[in-house]
NUTILO-324557 format. One record per residue (C-alpha): x, y, z; residue in one letter. Coordinates in steps of 0.5 Angstrom, whole numbers, padded with zeros to 4 digits, always signed. Each point is the difference from the previous one (the first is absolute). Layout:
// NUTILO-324557
XYZA;...
END
This chain:
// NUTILO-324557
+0000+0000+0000X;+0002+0007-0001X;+0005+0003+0005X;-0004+0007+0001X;+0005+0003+0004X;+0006-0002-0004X;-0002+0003-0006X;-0001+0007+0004X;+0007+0001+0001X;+0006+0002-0004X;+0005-0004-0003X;+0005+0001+0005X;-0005-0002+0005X;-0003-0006-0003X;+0008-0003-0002X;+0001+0000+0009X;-0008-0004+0000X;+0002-0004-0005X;+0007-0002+0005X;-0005+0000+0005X;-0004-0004-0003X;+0005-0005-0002X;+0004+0000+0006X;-0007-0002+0004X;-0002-0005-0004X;+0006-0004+0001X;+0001+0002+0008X;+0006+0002+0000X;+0004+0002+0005X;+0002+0006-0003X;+0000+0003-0007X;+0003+0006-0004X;-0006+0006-0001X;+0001+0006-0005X;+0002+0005+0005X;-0005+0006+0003X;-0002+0004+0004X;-0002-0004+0007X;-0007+0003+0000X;-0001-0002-0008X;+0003-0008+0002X;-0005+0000+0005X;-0006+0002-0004X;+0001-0004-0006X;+0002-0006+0005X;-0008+0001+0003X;-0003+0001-0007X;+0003-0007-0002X;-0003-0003+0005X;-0007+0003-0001X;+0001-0002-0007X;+0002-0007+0002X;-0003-0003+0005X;+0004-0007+0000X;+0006+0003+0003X;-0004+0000+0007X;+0007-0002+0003X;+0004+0006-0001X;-0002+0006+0005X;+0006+0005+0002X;+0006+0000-0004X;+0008+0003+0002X;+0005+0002-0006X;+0008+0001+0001X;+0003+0005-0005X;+0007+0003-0002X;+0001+0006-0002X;+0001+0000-0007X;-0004-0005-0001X;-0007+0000-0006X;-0003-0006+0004X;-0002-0002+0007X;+0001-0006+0003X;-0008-0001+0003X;-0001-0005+0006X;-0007-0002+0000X;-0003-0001+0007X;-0004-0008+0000X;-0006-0002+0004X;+0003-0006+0000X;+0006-0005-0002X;+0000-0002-0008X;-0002-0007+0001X;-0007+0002+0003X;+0000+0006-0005X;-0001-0005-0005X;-0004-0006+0005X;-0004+0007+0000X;-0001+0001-0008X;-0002-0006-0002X;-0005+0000+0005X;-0003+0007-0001X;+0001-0001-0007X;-0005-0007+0001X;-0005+0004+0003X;+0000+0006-0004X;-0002-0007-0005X;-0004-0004+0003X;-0004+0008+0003X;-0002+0002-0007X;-0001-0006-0004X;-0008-0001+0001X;+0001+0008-0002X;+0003-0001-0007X;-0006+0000-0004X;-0004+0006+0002X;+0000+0008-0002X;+0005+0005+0003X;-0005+0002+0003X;-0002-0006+0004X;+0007-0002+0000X;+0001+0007+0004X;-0005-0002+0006X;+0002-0008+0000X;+0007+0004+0003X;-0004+0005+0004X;-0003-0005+0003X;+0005-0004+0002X;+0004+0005+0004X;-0007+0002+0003X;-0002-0007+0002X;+0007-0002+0002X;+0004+0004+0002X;+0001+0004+0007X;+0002+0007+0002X;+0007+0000+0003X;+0000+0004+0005X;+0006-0002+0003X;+0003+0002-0007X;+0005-0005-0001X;+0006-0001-0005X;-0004-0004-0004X;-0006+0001+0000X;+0003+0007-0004X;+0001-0006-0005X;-0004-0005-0004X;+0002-0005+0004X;-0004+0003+0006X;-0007+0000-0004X;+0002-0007-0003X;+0004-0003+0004X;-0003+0002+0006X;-0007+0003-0001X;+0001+0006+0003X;+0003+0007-0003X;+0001+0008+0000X;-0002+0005-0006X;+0007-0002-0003X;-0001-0008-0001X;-0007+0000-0001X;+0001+0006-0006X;+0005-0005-0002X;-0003-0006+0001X;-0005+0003-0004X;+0005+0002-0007X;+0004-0008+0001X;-0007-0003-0001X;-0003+0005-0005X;+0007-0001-0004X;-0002-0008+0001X;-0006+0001-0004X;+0002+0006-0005X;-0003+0005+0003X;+0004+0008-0001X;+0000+0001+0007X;+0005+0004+0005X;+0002+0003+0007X;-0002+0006+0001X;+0003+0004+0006X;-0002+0006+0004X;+0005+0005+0005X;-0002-0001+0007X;-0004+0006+0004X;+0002+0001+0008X;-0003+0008-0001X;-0007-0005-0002X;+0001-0006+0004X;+0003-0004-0005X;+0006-0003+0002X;+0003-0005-0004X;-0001+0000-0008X;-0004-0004-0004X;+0000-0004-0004X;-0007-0002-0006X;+0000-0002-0006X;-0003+0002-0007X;-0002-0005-0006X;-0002+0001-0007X;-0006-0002-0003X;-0002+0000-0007X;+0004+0007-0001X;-0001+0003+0006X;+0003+0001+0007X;-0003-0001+0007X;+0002-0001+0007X;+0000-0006+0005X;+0001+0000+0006X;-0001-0006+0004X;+0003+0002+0006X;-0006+0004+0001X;-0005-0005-0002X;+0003-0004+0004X;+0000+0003+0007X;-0007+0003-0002X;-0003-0008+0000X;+0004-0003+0005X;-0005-0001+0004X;-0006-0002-0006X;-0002+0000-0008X;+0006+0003-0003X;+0001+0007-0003X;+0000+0002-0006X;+0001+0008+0002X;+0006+0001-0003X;+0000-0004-0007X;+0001+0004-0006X;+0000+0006+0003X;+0003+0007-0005X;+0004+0005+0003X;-0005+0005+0002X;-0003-0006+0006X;+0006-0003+0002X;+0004+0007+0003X;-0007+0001+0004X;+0004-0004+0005X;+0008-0002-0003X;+0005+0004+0000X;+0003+0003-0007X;+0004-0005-0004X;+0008+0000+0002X;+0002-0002-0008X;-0005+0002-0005X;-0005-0006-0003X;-0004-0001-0006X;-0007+0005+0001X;-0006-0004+0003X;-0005+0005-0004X;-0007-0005+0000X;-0005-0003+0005X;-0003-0004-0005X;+0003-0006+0003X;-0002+0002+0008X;-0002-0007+0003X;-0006+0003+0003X;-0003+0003-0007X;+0002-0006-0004X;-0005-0004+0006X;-0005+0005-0001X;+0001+0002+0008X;+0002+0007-0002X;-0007+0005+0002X;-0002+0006-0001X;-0007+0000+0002X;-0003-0001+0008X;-0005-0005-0002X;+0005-0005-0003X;+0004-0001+0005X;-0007+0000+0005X;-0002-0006-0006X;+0007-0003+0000X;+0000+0000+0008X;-0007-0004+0000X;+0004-0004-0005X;+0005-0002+0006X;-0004-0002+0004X;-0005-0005-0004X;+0007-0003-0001X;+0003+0000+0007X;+0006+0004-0003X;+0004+0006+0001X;-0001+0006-0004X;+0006+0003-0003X;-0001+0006-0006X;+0004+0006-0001X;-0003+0008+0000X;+0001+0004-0006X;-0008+0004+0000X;+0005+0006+0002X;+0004+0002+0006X;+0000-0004+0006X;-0002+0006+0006X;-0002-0001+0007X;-0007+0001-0004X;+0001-0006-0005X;+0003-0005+0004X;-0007+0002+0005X;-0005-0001-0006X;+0004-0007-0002X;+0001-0002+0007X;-0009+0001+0001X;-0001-0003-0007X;+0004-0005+0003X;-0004-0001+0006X;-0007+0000-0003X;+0002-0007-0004X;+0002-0002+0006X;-0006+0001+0005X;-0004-0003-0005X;+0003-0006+0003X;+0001+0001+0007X;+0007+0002-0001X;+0005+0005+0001X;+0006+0002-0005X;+0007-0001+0002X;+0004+0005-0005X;+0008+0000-0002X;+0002+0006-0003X;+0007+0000-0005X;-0002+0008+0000X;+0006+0002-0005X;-0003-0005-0006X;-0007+0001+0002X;-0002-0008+0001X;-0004-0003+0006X;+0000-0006+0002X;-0007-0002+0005X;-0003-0006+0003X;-0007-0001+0003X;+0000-0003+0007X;-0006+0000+0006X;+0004+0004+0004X;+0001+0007+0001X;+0007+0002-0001X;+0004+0004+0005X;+0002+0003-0006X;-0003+0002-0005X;+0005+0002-0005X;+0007-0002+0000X;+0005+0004-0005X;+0005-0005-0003X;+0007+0001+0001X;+0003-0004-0006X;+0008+0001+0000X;+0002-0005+0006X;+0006+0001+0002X;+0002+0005-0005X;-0001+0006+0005X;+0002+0003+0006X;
END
């Protein structure tokens, strides 16, 4: 698959990727690097690793230089021995197999949610965030991961089924109480760009049906609660692939979600839809939250409401019981703040 962040560097970069690239791949102790600014080594290092997830075993490096010289001596730093390197490939490689074999005959766009699921129904938190879990060997060897083996899970399994895909990574944000970056993913269907943040559907559903608010995103959806991107990245400028529209659970008018809510209820299900009838105020969320409340007193019930307020997506159950709480605001990005 195309190595997205290689071709956005320039010839000198991509000759130092390329020697990295090389180097790791035969686990190597050490090896020459074009010579570069320290800063330059270590970006190209992480964007390599973005683009090539299967290099899971290479995290930090060293390098020694003599003055003079035009190229560095790159000492990488591996999470293991090179003979549990390789026990660790050929097992990740016979999982990414057997993973996406009953996927392969389906559209991209199923092929896209298969991995989506997987990561949701799979793969925990870390909150520990261990070395590994930084990696693909945390989600697929481990069940557990954060945003930057998750996103990268998702590219190696989306590689495996001939989807376009690639990470997306955003700065940290302490002033606004984002503490680590974060790391996402964007996909190409049918000509366009979207993103995929899995991490985020998956902490929102750790606890019931998986969530879709943050499949197919454009641009404009996704920053009402990311930070900007930290490298530039494909423009995501339609939502005609948002999970919820193409569901039909996308409404604009209160009597849809009154019919949709009775719905629910008949089947003994939970509700989830997106708002998009306008704003989401304090008075909107008030008419849907009675809209809400009349399909559920006809039935002796009561409305237990999630809001993924940024997105606009709720998420409700019916129970018997009154609620202490009515409304609870949903907070997505587990782990990633402070």
């Amino acid at each position: 698959m195309e190595s997205y962040y290689y071709n956005q560097l320039d010839k000198s970069s991509q000759a130092a990727y390329h020697a990295m690239l090389t180097g790791l791949r035969a686990i190597a102790p050490a090896f020459p690097v074009p010579r570069l600014e320290p800063g330059q080594l270590s970006e190209i290092f992480l964007k390599l690793r973005l683009d090539h997830p299967e290099i899971f075993y290479a995290v930090r490096f060293t390098y020694r230089y003599y003055p003079q010289a035009s190229s560095v001596e790159m000492v990488p730093e591996y999470l293991f021995e090179k003979s549990k390197i390789q026990e660790h490939q050929k097992a990740m490689t016979a999982r990414i197999q057997k993973l996406t074999r009953p996927a392969m005959s389906l559209s991209d766009r199923e092929k896209e949610q298969f991995v989506h699921d997987f990561i949701c129904r799979n793969v925990r938190y870390d909150k520990l965030k261990k070395p590994y879990s930084h990696e693909i060997i945390g989600p697929l060897g481990q069940g557990v991961g954060v945003c930057q083996g998750i996103a990268k899970t998702v590219k190696v399994l989306c590689d495996a089924l001939g989807i376009w895909c690639m990470v997306a990574l955003s700065e940290a944000n302490p002033e606004q109480g984002v503490k680590y970056r974060h790391a996402w993913n964007i996909v190409k269907l049918d000509g366009a760009y979207y993103h995929l943040d899995a991490t985020f559907d998956n902490t929102l559903g750790k606890a019931g049906p998986i969530r879709y608010d943050y499949f197919n995103l454009n641009d404009e959806k996704l920053l009402r609660d990311h930070e900007p991107l930290l490298y530039p990245a494909p423009a995501c400028t339609t939502g005609d692939r948002f999970y919820y529209r193409e569901k039909k659970l996308s409404f604009t008018k209160l009597e849809d979600v009154e019919k949709r809510a009775a719905q629910a209820i008949r089947k003994k299900q939970p509700l989830i839809f997106h708002w998009r009838g306008g704003p989401l105020t304090r008075n909107a969320i008030s008419e849907l939250t009675t809209a809400l409340e009349t399909a559920a007193r006809r039935k002796e019930l009561h409305p237990r409401i999630g809001l993924n307020w940024p997105q606009a997506v709720f998420q409700v159950s019916f129970v018997s019981q009154t609620p202490e709480q009515e409304l609870t605001e949903e907070q997505a990005n587990e782990g990633e703040t402070l």
